[in-house]
C-alpha positions as CSV (number, residue, x, y, z in Angstrom):
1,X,-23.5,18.4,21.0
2,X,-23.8,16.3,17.8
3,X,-24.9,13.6,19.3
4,X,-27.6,15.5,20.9
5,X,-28.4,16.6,17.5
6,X,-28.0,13.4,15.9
7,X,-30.6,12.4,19.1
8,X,-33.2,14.9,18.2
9,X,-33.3,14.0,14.2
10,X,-33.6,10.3,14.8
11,X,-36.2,10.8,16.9
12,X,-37.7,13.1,14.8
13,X,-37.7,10.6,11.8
14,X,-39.2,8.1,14.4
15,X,-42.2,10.2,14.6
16,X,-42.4,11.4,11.5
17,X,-42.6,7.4,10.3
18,X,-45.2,6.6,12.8
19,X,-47.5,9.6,12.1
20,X,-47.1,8.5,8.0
21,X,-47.9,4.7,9.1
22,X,-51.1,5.5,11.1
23,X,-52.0,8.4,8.4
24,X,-52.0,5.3,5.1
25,X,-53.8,3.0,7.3
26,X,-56.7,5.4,7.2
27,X,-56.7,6.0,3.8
28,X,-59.5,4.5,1.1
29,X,-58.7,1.4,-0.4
30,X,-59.6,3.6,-3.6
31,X,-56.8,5.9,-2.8
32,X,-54.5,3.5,-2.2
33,X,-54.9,1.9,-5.6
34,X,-54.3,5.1,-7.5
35,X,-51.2,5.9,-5.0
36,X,-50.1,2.2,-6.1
37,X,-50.7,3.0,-9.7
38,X,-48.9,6.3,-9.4
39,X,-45.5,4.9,-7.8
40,X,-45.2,2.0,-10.5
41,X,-45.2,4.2,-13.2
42,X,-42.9,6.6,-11.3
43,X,-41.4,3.7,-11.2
44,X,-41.2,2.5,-14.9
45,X,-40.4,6.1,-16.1
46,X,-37.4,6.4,-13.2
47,X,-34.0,6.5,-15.0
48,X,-31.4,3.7,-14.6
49,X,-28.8,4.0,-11.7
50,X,-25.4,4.6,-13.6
51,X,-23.1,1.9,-13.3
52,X,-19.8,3.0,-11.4
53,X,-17.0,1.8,-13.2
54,X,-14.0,1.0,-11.0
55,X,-10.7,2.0,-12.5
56,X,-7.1,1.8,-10.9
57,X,-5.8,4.4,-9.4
58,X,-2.4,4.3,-10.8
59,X,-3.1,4.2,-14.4
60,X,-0.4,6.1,-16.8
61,X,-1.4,8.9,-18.4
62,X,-3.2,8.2,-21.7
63,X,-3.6,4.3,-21.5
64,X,-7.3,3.0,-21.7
65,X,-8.9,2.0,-18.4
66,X,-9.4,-1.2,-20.2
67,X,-6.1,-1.8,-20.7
68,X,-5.0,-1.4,-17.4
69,X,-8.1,-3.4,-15.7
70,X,-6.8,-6.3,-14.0
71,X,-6.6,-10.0,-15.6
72,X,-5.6,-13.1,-14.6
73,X,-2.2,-13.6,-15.7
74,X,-0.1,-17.1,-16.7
75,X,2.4,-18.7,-15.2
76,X,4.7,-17.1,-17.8
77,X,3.5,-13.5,-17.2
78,X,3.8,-13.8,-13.6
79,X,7.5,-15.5,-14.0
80,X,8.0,-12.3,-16.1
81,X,6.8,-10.6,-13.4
82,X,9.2,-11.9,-10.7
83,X,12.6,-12.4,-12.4
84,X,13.3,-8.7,-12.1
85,X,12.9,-9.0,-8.3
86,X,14.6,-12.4,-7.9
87,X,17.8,-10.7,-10.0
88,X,18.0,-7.4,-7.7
89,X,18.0,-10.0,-4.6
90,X,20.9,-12.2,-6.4
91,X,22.7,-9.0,-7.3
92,X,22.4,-7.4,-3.5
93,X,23.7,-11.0,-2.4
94,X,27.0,-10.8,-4.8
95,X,27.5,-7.1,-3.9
96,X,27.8,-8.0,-0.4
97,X,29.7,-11.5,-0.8
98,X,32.7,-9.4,-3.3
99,X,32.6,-6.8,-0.8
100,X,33.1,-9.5,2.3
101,X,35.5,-10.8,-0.2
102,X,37.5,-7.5,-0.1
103,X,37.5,-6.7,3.2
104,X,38.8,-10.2,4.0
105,X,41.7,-9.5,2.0
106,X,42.3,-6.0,2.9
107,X,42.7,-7.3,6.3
108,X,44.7,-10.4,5.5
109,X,46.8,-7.6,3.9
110,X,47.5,-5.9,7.0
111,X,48.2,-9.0,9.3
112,X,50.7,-9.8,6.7
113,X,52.6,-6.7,6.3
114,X,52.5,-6.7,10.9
115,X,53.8,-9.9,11.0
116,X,56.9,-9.5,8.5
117,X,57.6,-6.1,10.3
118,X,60.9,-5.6,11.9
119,X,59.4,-4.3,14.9
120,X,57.8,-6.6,17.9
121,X,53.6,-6.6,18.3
122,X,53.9,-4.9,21.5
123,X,54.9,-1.5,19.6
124,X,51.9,-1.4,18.2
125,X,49.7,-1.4,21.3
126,X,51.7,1.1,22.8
127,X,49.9,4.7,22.2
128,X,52.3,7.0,22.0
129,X,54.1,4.3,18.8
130,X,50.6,5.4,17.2
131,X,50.6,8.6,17.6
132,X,54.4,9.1,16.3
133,X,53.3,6.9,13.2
134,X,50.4,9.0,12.8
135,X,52.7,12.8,12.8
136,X,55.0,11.1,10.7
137,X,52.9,10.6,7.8
């Protein structure tokens, strides 16, 4: 239904433009002078389009928009800039190498205290050896 709608208005203004067109090319040349003269100083006297100044969206509360407008930076600023990140990435590397680290020796841990045990490896694939270990703790 809206395009219908849309159908009917555009057609509408297609009229409306022709009817205006053939209606100024009868007109007297005198008319058309004055109509000339009246839409330059309508013109003249029309008030200035206001500028639209574009502002960030994300600027804090109570800084000028100015201040936050954006700027070419240097090389310094944007190292500035990116040694936070590149310090979180080194730090998320470290957390998981000490933590490797750990678990490496948690295990070597364990494979030492099986193998100086008193009791053979096969023990401890049998389930019902877990399940007495586990009751008995």
């Amino acid at each position: 239904m809206s395009s219908a709608l849309d159908n009917k208005e555009s057609e509408f203004v297609r009229e409306l433009r022709r009817a205006l067109d053939e209606s100024a090319a009868s007109l007297p040349v005198s008319t058309a002078d004055r109509l000339a003269v009246a839409r330059q100083a309508a013109l003249a006297r029309k008030k200035p389009e206001p500028e639209f100044v574009r502002v960030p969206a994300l600027v804090p509360a109570g800084v000028p928009a100015d201040f936050a407008a954006p700027r070419r930076r240097s090389r310094l600023a944007r190292f500035a800039l990116a040694w936070p990140l590149a310090a979180l990435v080194a730090g998320l590397f470290a957390i998981a190498y000490f933590e490797d680290q750990q678990r490496t020796a948690e295990l070597a841990d364990i494979d030492a205290a099986m193998l100086s045990d008193d009791l053979p490896l096969t023990a401890y694939l049998d389930h019902g050896f877990n399940a007495y270990l586990s009751r008995s703790h």
